[in-house]
C-alpha positions, -999 to +999 in steps of 0.1 A: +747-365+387+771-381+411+776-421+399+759-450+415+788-475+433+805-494+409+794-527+423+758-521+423+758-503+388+776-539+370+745-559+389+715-538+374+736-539+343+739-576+336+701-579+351+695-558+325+711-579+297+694-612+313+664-596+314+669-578+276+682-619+266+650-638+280+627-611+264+647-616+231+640-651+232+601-649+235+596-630+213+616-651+180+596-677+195+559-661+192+575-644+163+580-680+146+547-690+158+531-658+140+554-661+109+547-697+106+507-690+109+508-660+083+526-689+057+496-713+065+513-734+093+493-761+107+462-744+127+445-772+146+429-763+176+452-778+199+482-757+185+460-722+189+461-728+224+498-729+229+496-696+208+471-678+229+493-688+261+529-676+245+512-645+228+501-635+267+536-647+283+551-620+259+526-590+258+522-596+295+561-598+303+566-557+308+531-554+328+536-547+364+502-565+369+507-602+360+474-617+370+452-589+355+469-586+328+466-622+318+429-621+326+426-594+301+443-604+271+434-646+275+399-644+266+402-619+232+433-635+221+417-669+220+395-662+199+417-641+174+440-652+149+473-653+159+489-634+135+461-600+145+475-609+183+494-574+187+464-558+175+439-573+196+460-573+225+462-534+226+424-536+213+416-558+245+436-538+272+425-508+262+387-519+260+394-535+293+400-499+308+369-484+296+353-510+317+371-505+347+362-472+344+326-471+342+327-497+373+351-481+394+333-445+399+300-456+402+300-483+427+274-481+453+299-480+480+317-441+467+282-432+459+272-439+495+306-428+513+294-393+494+258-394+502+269-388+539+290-365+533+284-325+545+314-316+531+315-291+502+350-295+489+338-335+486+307-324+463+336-298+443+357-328+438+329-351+423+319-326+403+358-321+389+367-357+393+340-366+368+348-339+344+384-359+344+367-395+341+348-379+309+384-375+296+396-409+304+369-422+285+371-398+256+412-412+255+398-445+255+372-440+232+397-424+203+425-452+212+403-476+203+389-455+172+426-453+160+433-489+165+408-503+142+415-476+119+454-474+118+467-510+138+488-505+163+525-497+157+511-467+132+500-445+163+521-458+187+530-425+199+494-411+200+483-443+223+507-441+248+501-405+253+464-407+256+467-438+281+494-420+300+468-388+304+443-415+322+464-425+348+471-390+351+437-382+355+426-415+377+448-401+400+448-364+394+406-379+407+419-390+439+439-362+451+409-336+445+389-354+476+401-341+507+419-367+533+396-390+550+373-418+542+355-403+507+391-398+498+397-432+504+371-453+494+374-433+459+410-444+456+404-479+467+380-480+439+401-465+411+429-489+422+418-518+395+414-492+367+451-475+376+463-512+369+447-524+337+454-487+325+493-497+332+491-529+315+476-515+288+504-487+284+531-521+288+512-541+261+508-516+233+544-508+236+552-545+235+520-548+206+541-520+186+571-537+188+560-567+175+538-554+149+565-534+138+590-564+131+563-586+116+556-552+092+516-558+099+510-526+087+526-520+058+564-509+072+558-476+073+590-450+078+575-441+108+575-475+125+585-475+159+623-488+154+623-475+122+649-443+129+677-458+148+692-451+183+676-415+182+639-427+183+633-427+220+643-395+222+622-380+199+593-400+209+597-386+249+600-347+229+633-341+216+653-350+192+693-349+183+699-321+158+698-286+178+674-271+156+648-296+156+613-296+176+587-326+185+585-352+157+541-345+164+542-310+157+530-301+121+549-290+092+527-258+092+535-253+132+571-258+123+571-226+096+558-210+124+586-217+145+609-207+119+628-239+123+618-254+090+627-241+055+647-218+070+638-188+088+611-170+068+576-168+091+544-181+078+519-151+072+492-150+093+454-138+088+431-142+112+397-156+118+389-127+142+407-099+160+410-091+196+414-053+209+412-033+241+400-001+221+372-015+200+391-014+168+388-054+164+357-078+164+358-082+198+372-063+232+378-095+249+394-129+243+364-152+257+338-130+238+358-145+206+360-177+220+322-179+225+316-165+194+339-195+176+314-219+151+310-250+159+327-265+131+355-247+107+382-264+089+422-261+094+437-237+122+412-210+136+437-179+138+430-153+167+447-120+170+450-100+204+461-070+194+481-052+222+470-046+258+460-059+292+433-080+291+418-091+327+399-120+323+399-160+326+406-175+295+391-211+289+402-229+258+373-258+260+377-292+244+354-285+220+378-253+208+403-277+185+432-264+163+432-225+173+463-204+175+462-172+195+487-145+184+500-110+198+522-080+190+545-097+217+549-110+253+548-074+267+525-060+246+495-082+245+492-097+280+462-119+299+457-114+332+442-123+366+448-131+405+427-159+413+446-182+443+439-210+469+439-185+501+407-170+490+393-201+487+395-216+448+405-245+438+442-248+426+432-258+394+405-236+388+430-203+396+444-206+364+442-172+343+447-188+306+435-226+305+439-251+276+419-277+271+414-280+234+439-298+216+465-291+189+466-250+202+496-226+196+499-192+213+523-169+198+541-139+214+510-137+242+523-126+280+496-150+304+503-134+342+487-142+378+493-111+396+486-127+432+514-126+452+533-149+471+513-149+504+486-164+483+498-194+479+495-219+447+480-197+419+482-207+382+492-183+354+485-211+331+472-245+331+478-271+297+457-301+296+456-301+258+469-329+234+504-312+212+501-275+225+523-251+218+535-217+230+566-198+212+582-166+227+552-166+254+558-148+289+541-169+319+545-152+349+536-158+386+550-171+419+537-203+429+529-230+407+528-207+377+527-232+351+504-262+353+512-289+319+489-312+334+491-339+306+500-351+274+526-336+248+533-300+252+562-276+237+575-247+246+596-224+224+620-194+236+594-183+264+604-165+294+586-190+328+588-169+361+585-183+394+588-193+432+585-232+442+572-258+416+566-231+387+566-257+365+544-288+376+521-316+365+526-349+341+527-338+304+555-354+282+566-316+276+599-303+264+616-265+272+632-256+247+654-222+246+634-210+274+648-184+301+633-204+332+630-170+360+629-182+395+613-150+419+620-148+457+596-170+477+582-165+511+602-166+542+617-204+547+606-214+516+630-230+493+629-221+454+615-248+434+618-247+394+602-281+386+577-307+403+566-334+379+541-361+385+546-392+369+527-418+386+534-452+367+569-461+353+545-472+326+542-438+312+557-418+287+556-388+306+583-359+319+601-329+316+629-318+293+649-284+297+671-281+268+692-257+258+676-234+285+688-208+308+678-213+345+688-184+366+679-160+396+658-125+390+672-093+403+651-092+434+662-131+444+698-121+432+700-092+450+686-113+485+709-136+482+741-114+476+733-095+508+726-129+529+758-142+515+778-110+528+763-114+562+732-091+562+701-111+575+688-145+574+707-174+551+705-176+513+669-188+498+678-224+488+669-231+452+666-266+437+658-272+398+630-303+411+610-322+434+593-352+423+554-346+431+548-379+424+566-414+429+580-415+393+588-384+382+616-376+357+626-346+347+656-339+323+682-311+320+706-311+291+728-286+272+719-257+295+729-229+314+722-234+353+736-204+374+750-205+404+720-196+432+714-233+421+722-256+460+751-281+453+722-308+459+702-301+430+667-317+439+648-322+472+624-349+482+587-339+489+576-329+521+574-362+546+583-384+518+615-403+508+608-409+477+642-406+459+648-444+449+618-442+423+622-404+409+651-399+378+665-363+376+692-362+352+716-339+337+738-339+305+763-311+290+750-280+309+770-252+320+772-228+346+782-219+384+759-246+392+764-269+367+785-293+389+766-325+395+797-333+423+769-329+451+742-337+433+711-359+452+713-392+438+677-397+421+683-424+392+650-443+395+633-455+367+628-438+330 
């Protein structure tokens, strides 16, 4: 990326140390307060108050939303202990969003906005929007689970990826209603829950932190400054050593991988087999999915032997812990065509959906065949908790690959694709990935990434490491022959867009060639959004490597 001015760069850093300084100071002086308390300080009445107040000023200090957030926490914090503040300040914000969320969708006034409504895309997005809200409150509902169970610095990680997928999905609610005054009313009405849902994310971060120094669970290894310097890294997907994968993903998973105890594969049995010419259980993938049991223990293992299966796959939420394996990318492929010109909704055009958490695919090709005149069209669409998918194929043109939320890996897969072929607001992380970007339509630009981050709040974005990001034969070919003066100009091609206000998307240690325009990213259509978004790069290589030209976008991570 090209650097900021000097001038300006020395400002935001000492704001940064003031700002870093003041916090510093709160918190040894609710720290004294809580150590004092735990050695059986003086507790009169009059003292608890002057807790309550300072334990607020400090989980309160990183919310954007001052006022609600100190009308959250100063009720259930009064009447705590102060030395269980951090946990029932994560415990209050995040019961606080449940509430908002059964308000917001079901006041009268959406509920009449809709009644009036002849639209049939409005009566879709209801239906859609409330499948979303039943996830919000499922997130909520297992936060809250995990709290009392665990405290809050234990599953730090966990929280702040399930809070992160509601304000994904309070907004993902929104942007289903087509523009006008449903649309609006809807959005107006969400607007409290999007802001105790940021506090919330601001306060457990804060409530881990603090938990963590004052060891209120136990000091485990795990705490959340317990590894160093390295820790944010791993906790946003990656971490230092070059071999290593998500710190959530399983030992098992890892063998798997063949990045753990060296590179010997697990063995694999499955559960049920998969095959095109009757020689398995089943002849289709959702005829074994429907045939699953409700309950099983451990991974459910399914086996799709090789061949082209045209169907719509739909991992559910209730279909947990499965990994689906082929004889390899090429061999043992899903496929479909569904797209938004004939009239589907972009979400639901997806040929392979994940909604289930904890799934792996293995050596599976997932395709949509439609072409580019059709518009967006999903190949695949993640919306899963810690999925996986190692030496996958996901092919398509436009929006080919949907990780719509929380934390999502993907191993040496090859991702093919026109503009925003990889989109949406998962924490996910690329890893030795050939990322294939196809020739779009006329006067369209190429487009490798368009994340979504809505809230600076969330632990949410896009890393491409140790990746190749480079032009197919068709688009190579095109753009040689513009170059030499035969037709229209060169297809532009950009590795991002930000989709949404605070996107961030990350490039490090790869291989970017050199169809790549000297800019490097592109604002969204009519919006100049820049000065929020953060694309950043670090050690790549390549023809269009050079960050000399790049578009400064060095918002906020």
């Amino acid at each position: 990326m090209s650097s900021s001015d000097g001038g300006q760069s020395r400002n935001r850093l000492v704001v940064g140390v003031l700002s870093a300084c003041l916090l510093v100071a709160m918190v040894i002086g609710t720290v004294v307060f809580f150590v004092n308390e735990r050695a059986g300080y003086d507790s009169e009445s009059k003292r608890n108050m002057i807790k309550t107040m300072r334990s607020v000023e400090l989980f309160c200090a990183p919310a954007d939303f001052q006022g609600t957030c100190r009308d959250t926490l100063e009720s259930a914090l009064s009447r705590t202990d102060p030395a269980e503040h951090p946990h029932a300040a994560a415990a209050a914000a995040i019961t606080a969003v449940e509430r908002a969320l059964a308000e917001g969708f079901n006041r009268s006034s959406v509920l009449d906005a809709v009644r009036q409504s002849n639209d049939t895309l409005v009566w879709e997005a209801i239906h859609d929007c409330r499948m979303l809200l039943e996830d919000c409150r499922g997130n909520v509902e297992r936060a809250l689970s995990s709290i009392a169970w665990r405290g809050v610095d234990g599953p730090a990680q966990d929280l702040q990826a399930w809070l992160s997928a509601v304000i994904t999905f309070q907004g993902s609610c929104v942007d289903m209603f087509p523009k006008g005054e449903v649309r609006d009313e809807v959005k107006s009405t969400m607007e409290k829950a999007r802001e105790i849902s940021s506090n919330a994310l601001a306060i457990i971060k804060q409530g881990a932190a603090l938990a963590s120094m004052l060891d209120l669970n136990g000091g485990s290894p795990d705490d959340v400054n317990g590894k160093g310097s390295n820790r944010q890294l791993e906790e946003e997907g990656e971490s230092a050593s070059s071999s290593s994968v998500p710190t959530w993903v399983p030992n098992e998973e890892r063998k798997l991988l063949g990045v753990k105890g060296g590179r010997r594969k697990a063995a694999l049995t499955p559960n049920v087999t998969v095959a095109k010419d009757g020689s398995g259980d089943f002849t289709n993938i959702s005829a074994a999915l429907d045939a699953m049991p409700d309950k099983y223990s451990g991974r459910y293992f399914i086996y799709v032997k090789e061949g082209v299966y045209d169907e719509t796959v739909n991992i559910t939420g209730r279909m947990a812990n499965i990994i689906m394996y082929g004889d390899g990318s090429k061999r043992s492929i899903v496929t479909g065509s569904k797209n938004i010109v004939d009239g589907i909704r972009m979400w639901r055009t997806a040929t392979f959906a994940v909604d289930g958490d904890s799934f792996m695919a293995m050596k599976l090709g997932i395709r949509n065949t439609a072409g580019v005149e059709k518009q967006q069209a999903l190949a695949l669409r993640v919306k899963g908790d810690k999925a996986i998918f190692f030496n996958c194929r996901i092919e398509g043109n436009q929006d080919t690959l949907f990780a719509q939320a929380y934390r999502q890996f993907y191993r040496s897969c090859v991702i093919s694709g026109t503009v925003d072929f990889i989109m949406g607001d998962a924490a996910a992380v690329f890893q030795r990935c050939l990322l294939l970007v196809r020739q779009p339509r006329p006067g369209q630009p190429a487009v490798v990434t368009a994340q979504s981050r809505r809230d600076h709040q969330q632990t949410t974005g896009f890393v491409i490491h140790r990746s190749q990001i480079v032009a197919d034969e068709q688009l190579a070919s095109s753009n040689s022959n513009k170059s030499a003066g035969a037709g229209a100009s060169p297809v532009k091609a950009y590795l991002g867009r930000p989709w949404k206000e605070f996107a961030r998307t990350v490039v490090m240690e790869s291989i970017i060639d050199g169809f790549v325009h000297g800019q490097g990213y592109m604002p969204w259509e009519g919006k100049d959004d820049l000065g929020t978004a953060f694309f950043g790069e670090f050690r790549n290589a390549g023809d269009g490597a050079n960050v000399t030209g790049r578009k400064e976008m060095r918002g906020s991570t």
